[in-house]
Each structure stands twice: as structure tokens, then as C-alpha cells.
C-alpha positions as CSV (number, residue, x, y, z in Angstrom):
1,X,126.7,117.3,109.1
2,X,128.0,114.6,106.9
3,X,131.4,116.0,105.0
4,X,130.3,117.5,101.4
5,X,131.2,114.8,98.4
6,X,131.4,115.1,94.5
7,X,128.8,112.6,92.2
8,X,128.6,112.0,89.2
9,X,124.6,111.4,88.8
10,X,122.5,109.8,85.9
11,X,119.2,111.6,84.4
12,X,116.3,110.8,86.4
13,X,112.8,111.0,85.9
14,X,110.3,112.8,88.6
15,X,106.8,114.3,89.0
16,X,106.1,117.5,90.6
17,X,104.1,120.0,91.5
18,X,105.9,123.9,90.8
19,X,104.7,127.3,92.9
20,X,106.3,130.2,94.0
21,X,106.9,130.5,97.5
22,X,108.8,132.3,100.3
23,X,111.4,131.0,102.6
24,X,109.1,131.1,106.1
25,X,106.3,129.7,103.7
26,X,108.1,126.1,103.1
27,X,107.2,124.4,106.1
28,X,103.6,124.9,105.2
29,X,103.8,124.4,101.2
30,X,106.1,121.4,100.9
31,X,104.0,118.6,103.0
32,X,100.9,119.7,100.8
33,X,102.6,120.0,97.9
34,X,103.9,116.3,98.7
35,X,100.9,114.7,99.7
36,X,99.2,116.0,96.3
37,X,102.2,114.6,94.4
38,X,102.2,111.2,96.6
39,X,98.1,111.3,95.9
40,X,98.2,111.7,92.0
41,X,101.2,108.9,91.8
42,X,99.0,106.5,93.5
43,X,96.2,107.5,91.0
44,X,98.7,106.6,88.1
45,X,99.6,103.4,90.0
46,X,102.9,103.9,90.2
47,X,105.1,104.0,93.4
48,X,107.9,105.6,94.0
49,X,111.6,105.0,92.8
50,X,113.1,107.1,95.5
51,X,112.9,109.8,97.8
52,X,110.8,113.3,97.7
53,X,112.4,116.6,97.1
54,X,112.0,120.0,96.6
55,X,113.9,121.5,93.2
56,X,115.2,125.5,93.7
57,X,114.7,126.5,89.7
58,X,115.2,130.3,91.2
59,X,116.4,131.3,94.8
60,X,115.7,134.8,95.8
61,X,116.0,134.7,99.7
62,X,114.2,138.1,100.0
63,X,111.4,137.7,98.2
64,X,109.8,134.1,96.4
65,X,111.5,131.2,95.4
66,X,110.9,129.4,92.4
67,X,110.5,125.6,93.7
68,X,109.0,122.5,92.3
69,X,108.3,119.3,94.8
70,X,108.5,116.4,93.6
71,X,108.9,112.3,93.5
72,X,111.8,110.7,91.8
73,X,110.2,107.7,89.2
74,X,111.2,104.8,87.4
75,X,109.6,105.5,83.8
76,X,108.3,108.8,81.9
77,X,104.3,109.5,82.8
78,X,102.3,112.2,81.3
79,X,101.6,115.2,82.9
80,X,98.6,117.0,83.6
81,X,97.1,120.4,84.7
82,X,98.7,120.2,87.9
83,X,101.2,117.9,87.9
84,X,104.3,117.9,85.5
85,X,106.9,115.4,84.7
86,X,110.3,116.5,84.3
87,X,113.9,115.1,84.5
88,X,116.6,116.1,87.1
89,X,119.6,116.2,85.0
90,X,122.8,113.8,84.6
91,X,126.0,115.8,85.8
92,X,128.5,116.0,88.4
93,X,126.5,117.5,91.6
94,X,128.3,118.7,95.2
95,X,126.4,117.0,98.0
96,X,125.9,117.4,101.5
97,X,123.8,115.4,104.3
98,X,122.1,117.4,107.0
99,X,120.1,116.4,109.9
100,X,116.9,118.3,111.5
101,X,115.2,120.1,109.4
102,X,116.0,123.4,110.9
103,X,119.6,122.8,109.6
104,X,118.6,123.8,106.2
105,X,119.9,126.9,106.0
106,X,123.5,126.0,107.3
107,X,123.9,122.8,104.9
108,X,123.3,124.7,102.2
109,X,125.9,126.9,103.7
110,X,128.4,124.6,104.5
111,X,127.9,123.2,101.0
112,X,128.7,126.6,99.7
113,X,131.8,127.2,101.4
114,X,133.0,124.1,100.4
115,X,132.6,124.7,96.9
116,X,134.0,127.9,97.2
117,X,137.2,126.6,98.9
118,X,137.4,123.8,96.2
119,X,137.3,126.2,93.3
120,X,133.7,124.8,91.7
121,X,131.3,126.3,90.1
122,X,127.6,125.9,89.7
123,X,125.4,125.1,86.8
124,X,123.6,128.6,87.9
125,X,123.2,132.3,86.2
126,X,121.7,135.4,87.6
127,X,118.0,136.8,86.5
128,X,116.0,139.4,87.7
129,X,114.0,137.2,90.0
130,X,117.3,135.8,91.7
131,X,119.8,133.0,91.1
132,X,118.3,130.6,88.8
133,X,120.2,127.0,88.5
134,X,120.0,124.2,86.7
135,X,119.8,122.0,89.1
136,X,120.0,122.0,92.7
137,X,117.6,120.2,95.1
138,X,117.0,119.0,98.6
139,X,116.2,115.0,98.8
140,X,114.3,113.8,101.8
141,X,116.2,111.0,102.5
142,X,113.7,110.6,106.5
143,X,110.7,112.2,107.8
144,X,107.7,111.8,109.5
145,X,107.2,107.9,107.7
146,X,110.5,107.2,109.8
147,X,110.5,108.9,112.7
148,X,108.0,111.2,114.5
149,X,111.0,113.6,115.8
150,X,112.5,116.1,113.1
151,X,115.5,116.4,114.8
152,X,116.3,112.9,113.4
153,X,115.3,113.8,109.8
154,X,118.2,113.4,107.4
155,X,118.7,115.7,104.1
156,X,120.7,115.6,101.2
157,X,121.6,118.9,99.2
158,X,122.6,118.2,95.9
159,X,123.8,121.3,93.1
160,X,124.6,120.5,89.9
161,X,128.4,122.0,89.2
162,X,128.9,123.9,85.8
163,X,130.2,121.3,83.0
164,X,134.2,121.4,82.3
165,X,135.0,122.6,78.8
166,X,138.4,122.4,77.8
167,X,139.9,125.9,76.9
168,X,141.1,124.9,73.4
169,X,140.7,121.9,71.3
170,X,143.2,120.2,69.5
171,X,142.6,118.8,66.3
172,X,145.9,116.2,65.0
């Protein structure tokens, strides 16, 4: 795993496609969900700005997570039934790189820690359905475009950390 990092990351538009799913469910719902996004972009004629992604709006390990998957694009589209637009929000995000897809689970972990250890917090809050945040994804940075093997598949985590408000203002 590639050492976690601070960014400071502009708005940027994306499509998706949003569903409910559980954890062993993923492996199944994201290449769908992908291809239907990657299907409905080249209907719109527009290509890609970046890499795919899935967006955790609510993580409840135990039960469903709240996930949209998605395309990063270069201009605003209109959405439709299915498909929405949306923006992934400017902020300062904690990253981490991750390779083979079964690694998931301990990125995010590492990623965690590390944040823990650094004293930063995330742009999250607790609901009934689990944590929600504002913005935390997972880009797919390879896959099976690049290589057949996903062992060799490479992952970015990004979480969007809570925004620093100074204590008090001062007014001269």
C-alpha cells in the first residue's frame, strides 16, 4: 500500500447510478452498475474525464450500504430516471492507494488509522442507517481495461476531512 497523503481537491462533476447494497454484494453490483453508467455516457456522447468510482453516501457494514457508482465528467449533463448527475465536492480529502481488489477492506483501514494517529476528522455524522459522509469514495485508478489479473488493480480511497473553523473570530 502506497503511504496515505492529504489533497486539497477541486469540485468535480460525475454521473452515476445510486442503489443499496451489501458488502459481499459489491463484486456483483459495481461492474453492472459501471457498464450501465459507461453505456448511457456513450449515448450522451461524452467520454470520460477520469476514472470510475463507487461513492459510500452511508456505510453500515452489517447490513446495506448506501453507494452511488459513477464516472467523473468534464461539463454538467442532465439526469434522467436512472442516471443522476452529481458533484463530488472541493475539500481537503485523506488518500490512500491499494492494490488487488481484495485489499479493500484493509486500505480503508489503514486509511483510518492514519487519520486517527494524525488527529483528523471526517466530513461524516451518524444516522440510523450507519455512518453517512459527505464524501468518501473509491476511484478505480486499473482494472480489467489494463490488466486481466486483479491482483494488479490499483485503488485510490479518498474521504473528505471535516472543514477547519477557527474557534473564535476576531474582528479589529
Amino acid at each position: 500500500m502506497i503511504t496515505p497523503t492529504l489533497e486539497d481537491r477541486r469540485p468535480q462533476p460525475y454521473v452515476g447510478i445510486r442503489t443499496e447494497a451489501t458488502l459481499q454484494q459489491l463484486p456483483e453490483v459495481v461492474p453492472e452498475l459501471l457498464y450501465e453508467t459507461e453505456i448511457w455516457l456513450d449515448e450522451q456522447g461524452v467520454e470520460l474525464s477520469g476514472v470510475p468510482f463507487i461513492r459510500y453516501h452511508v456505510i453500515d457494514m452489517q447490513a446495506l450500504l448506501d453507494i452511488e457508482v459513477g464516472c467523473t465528467v468534464d461539463r454538467f449533463l442532465r439526469s434522467d430516471a436512472r442516471v443522476s448527475v452529481g458533484i463530488i465536492p472541493a475539500g481537503r480529502y485523506a488518500t490512500l492507494v491499494y492494490r488487488d481488489v481484495v485489499n479493500g477492506i484493509d486500505g480503508n483501514r489503514t486509511l483510518i488509522e492514519w487519520a486517527e494517529k494524525m488527529g483528523l476528522v471526517w466530513d461524516a455524522w451518524d444516522t440510523e442507517l450507519g455512518q453517512a459522509f459527505r464524501s468518501r469514495l473509491e476511484f478505480f485508478l486499473d482494472g480489467p481495461d489494463d490488466s486481466p489479473d486483479p491482483a494488479k488493480w490499483r485503488t485510490q480511497v479518498a474521504i473528505r476531512l471535516a472543514d477547519e473553523r477557527p474557534e473564535t473570530l476576531s474582528i479589529l
